[in-house]
C-alpha positions in Angstrom: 169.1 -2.2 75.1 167.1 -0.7 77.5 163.8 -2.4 79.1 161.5 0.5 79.8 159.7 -0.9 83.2 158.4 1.9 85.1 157.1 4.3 82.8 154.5 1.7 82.1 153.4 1.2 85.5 150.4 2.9 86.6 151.0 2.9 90.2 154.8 3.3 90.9 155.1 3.9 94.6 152.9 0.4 95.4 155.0 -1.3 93.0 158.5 -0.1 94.4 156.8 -0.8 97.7 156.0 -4.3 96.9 159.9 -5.1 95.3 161.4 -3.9 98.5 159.5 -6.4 100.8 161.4 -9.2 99.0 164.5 -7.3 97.0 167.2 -6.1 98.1 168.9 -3.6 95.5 167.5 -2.6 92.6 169.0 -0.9 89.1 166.6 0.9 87.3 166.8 3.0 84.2 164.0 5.5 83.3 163.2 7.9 81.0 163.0 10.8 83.2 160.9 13.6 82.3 163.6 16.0 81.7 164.7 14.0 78.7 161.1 13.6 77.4 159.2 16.6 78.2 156.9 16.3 75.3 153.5 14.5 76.8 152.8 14.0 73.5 155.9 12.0 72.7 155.5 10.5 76.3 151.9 9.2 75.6 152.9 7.8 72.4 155.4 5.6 73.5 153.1 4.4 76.5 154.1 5.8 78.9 151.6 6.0 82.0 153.9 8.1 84.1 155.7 11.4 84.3 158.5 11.4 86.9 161.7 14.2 87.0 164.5 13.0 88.3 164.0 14.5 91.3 160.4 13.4 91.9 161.5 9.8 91.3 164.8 9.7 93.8 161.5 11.1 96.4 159.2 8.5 95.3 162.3 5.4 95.5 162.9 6.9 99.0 159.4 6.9 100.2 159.3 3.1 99.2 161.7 2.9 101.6 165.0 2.7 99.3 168.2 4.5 99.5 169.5 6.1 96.7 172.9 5.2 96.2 173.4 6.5 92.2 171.4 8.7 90.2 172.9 9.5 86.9 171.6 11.1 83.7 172.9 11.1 80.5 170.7 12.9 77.2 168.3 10.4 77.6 168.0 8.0 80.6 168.3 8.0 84.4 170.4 5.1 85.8 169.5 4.7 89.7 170.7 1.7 91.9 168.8 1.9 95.2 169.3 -0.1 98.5 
């Protein structure tokens, strides 16, 4: 099971902003745009946000994490930041 977090978050950068003044790490899954392209499907499931996998390693590293993995598979992106 997979808790879908992020894509349900209006603003993403204040939010990653916010769990790096008091976390750590932080492992993430999301359901990257590349593996949902379909806005319709996207808007359907709630999803507030449309992030590729590249957009969202930028946005984690302009909260001021490190990305330490970013992996895909058909349908998720796993990424564990520092």
């Amino acid at each position: 099971m997979t808790l879908e977090l992020f894509e349900h978050i209006h603003d993403v950068p204040e939010l990653l902003a916010k769990i790096r003044s008091v976390m750590g790490r932080l492992v993430c899954i999301y359901c990257c745009l590349e593996n949902v392209a379909n806005l319709t499907e996207r808007r359907e499931r709630g999803y507030f946000n449309d992030f590729g996998h590249a957009g969202l390693q930028e946005t984690f590293i302009a909260g001021g994490w490190e990305v330490k993995v970013a992996e895909a598979d058909d349908r998720q992106c796993l990424f564990i930041c520092e």
